[in-house]
PASEBA-1860 file (N, C-alpha, C; in nm, 3 decimals):
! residues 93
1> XXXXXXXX> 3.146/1.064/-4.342/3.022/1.108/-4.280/3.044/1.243/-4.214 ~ 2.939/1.327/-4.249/2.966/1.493/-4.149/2.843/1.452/-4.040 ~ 2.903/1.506/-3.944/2.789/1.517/-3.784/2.770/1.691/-3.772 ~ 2.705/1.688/-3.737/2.644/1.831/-3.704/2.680/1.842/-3.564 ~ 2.823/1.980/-3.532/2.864/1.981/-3.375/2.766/1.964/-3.304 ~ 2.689/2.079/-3.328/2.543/2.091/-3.241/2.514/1.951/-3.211 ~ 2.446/1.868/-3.271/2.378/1.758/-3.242/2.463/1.662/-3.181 ~ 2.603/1.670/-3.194/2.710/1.568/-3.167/2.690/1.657/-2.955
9> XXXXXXXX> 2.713/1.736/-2.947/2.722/1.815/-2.857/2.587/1.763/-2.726 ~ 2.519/1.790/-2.814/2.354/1.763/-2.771/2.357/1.626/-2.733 ~ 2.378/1.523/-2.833/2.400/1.421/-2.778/2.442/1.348/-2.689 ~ 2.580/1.421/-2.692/2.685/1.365/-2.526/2.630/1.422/-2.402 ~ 2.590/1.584/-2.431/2.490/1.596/-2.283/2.395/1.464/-2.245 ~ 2.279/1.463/-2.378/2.168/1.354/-2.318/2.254/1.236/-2.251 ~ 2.389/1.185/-2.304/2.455/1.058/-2.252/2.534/1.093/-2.128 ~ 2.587/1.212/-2.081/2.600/1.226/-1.943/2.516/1.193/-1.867
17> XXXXXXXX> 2.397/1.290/-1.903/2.284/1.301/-1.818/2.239/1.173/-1.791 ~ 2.216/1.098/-1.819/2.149/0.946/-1.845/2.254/0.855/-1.764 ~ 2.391/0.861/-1.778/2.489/0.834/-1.698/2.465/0.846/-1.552 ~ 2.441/0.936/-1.483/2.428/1.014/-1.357/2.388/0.961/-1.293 ~ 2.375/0.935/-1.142/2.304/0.823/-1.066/2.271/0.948/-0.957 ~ 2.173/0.960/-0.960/2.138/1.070/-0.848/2.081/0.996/-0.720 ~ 2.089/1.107/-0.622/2.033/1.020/-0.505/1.945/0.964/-0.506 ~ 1.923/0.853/-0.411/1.815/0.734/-0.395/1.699/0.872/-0.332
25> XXXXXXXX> 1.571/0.826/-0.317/1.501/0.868/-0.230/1.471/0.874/-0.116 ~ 1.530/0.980/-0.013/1.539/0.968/0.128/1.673/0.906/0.159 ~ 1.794/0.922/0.097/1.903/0.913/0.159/2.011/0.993/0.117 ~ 2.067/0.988/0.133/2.227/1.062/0.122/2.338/1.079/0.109 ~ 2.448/0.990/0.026/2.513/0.917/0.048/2.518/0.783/0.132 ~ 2.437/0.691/0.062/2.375/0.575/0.140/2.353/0.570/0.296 ~ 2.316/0.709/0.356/2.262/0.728/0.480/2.078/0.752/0.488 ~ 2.016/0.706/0.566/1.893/0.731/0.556/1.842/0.873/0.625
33> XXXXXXXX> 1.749/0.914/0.572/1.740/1.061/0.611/1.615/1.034/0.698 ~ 1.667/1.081/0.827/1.579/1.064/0.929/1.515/1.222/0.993 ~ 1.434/1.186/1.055/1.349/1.326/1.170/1.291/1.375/1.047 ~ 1.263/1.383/0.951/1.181/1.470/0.861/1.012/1.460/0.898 ~ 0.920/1.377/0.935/0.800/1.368/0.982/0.789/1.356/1.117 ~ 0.751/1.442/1.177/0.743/1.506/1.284/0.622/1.481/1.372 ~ 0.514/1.421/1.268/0.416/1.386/1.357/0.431/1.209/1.388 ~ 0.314/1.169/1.453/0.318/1.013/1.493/0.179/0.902/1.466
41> XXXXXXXX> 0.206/0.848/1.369/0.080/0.780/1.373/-0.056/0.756/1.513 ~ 0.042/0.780/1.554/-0.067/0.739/1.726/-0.059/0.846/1.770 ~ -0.045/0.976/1.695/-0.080/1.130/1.799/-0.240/1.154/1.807 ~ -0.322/1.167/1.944/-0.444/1.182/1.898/-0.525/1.037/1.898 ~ -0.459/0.925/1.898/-0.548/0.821/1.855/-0.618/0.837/1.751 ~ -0.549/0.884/1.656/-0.675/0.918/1.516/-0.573/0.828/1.402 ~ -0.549/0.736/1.442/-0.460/0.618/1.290/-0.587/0.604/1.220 ~ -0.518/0.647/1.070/-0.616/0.615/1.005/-0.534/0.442/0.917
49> XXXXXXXX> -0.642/0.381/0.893/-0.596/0.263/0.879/-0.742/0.211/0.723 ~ -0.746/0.293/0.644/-0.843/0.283/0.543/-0.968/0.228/0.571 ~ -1.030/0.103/0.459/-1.180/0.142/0.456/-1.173/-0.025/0.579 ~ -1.054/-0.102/0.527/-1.085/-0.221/0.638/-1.073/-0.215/0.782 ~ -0.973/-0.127/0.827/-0.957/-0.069/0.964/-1.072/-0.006/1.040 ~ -1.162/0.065/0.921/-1.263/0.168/0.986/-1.373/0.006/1.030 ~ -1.367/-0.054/0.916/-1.462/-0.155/0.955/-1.425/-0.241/1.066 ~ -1.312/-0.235/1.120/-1.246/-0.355/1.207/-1.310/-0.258/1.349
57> XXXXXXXX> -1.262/-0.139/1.332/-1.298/-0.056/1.446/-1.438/-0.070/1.475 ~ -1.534/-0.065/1.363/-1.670/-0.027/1.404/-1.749/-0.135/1.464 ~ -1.670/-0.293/1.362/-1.715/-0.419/1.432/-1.679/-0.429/1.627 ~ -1.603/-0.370/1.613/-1.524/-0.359/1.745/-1.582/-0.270/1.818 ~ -1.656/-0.164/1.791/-1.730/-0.054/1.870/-1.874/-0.034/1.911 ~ -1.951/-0.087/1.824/-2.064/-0.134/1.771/-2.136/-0.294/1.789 ~ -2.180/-0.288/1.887/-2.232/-0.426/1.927/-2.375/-0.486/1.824 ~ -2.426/-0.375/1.789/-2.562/-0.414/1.698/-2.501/-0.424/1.588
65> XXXXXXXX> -2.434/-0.338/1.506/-2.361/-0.411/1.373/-2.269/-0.509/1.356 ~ -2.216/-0.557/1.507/-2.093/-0.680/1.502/-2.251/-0.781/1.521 ~ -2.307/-0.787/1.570/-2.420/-0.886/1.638/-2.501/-0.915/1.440 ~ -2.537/-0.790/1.365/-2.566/-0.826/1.255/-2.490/-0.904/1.128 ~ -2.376/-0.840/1.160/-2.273/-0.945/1.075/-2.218/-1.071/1.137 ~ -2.240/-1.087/1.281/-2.262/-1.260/1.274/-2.315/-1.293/1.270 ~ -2.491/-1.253/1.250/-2.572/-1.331/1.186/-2.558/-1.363/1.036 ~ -2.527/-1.249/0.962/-2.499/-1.304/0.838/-2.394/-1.402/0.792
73> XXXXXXXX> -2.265/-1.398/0.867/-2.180/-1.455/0.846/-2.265/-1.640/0.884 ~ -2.331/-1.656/0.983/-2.401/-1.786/1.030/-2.473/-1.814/0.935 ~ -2.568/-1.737/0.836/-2.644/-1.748/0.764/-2.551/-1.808/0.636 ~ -2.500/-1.692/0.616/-2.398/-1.775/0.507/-2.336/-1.904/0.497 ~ -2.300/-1.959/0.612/-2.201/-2.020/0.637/-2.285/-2.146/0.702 ~ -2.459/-2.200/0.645/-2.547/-2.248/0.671/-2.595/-2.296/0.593 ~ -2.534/-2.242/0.466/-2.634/-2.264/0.352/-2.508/-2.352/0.231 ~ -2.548/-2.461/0.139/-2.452/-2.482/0.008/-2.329/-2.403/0.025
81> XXXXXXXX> -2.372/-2.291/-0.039/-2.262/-2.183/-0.108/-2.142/-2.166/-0.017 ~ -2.220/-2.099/0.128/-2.129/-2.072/0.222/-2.016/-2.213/0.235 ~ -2.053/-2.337/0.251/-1.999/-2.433/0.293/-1.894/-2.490/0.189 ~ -1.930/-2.489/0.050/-1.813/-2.470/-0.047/-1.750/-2.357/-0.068 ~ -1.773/-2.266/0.003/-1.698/-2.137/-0.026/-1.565/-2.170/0.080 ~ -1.614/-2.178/0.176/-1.510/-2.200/0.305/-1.430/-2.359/0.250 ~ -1.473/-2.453/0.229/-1.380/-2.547/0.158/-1.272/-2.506/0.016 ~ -1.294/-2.404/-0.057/-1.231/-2.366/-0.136/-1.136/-2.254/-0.095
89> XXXXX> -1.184/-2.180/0.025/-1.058/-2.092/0.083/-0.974/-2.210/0.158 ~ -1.017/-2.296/0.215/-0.927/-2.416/0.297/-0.884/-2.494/0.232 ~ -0.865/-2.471/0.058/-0.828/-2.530/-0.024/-0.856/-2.734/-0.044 ~ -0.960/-2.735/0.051/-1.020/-2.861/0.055/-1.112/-2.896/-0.075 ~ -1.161/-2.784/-0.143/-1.172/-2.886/-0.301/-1.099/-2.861/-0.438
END
């Protein structure tokens, strides 16, 4: 069989390369790389905490929209649906 240097050549690079274990992400010789973010979730009181947080906050801030969603939640939770719904999260049926 003839090999073509080139490609024989080419080859063992790609199999070094592939060999190689480069650093993890954010460490350094299995040290963790610290102080790089500089700011603080709680600088400001401005955590952002996505779309359920904003809602946890607003239920929490907002007395006429917490007061409307326990009515609905009562409403729901009054009727058939609501009442097998809550037995199937309590894994009661």
């Amino acid at each position: 069989m003839k090999f073509d240097p080139a490609q024989v050549r080419n080859g063992n690079s790609i199999r070094s390369q592939l060999n190689e274990n480069p650093e993890s992400f954010a460490t350094s010789n299995t040290a963790s790389k610290g102080g790089q973010n500089t700011t603080t979730l709680d600088a400001q009181n401005n955590r952002m905490a996505g779309y359920m947080g904003a809602r946890a906050i607003e239920l929490a801030s907002n007395p006429v929209e917490a007061k409307r969603t326990a009515d609905w939640n009562n409403q729901f939770m009054g009727n058939e649906y609501g009442v097998r719904w809550q037995q199937a999260k309590m894994g009661l049926v």
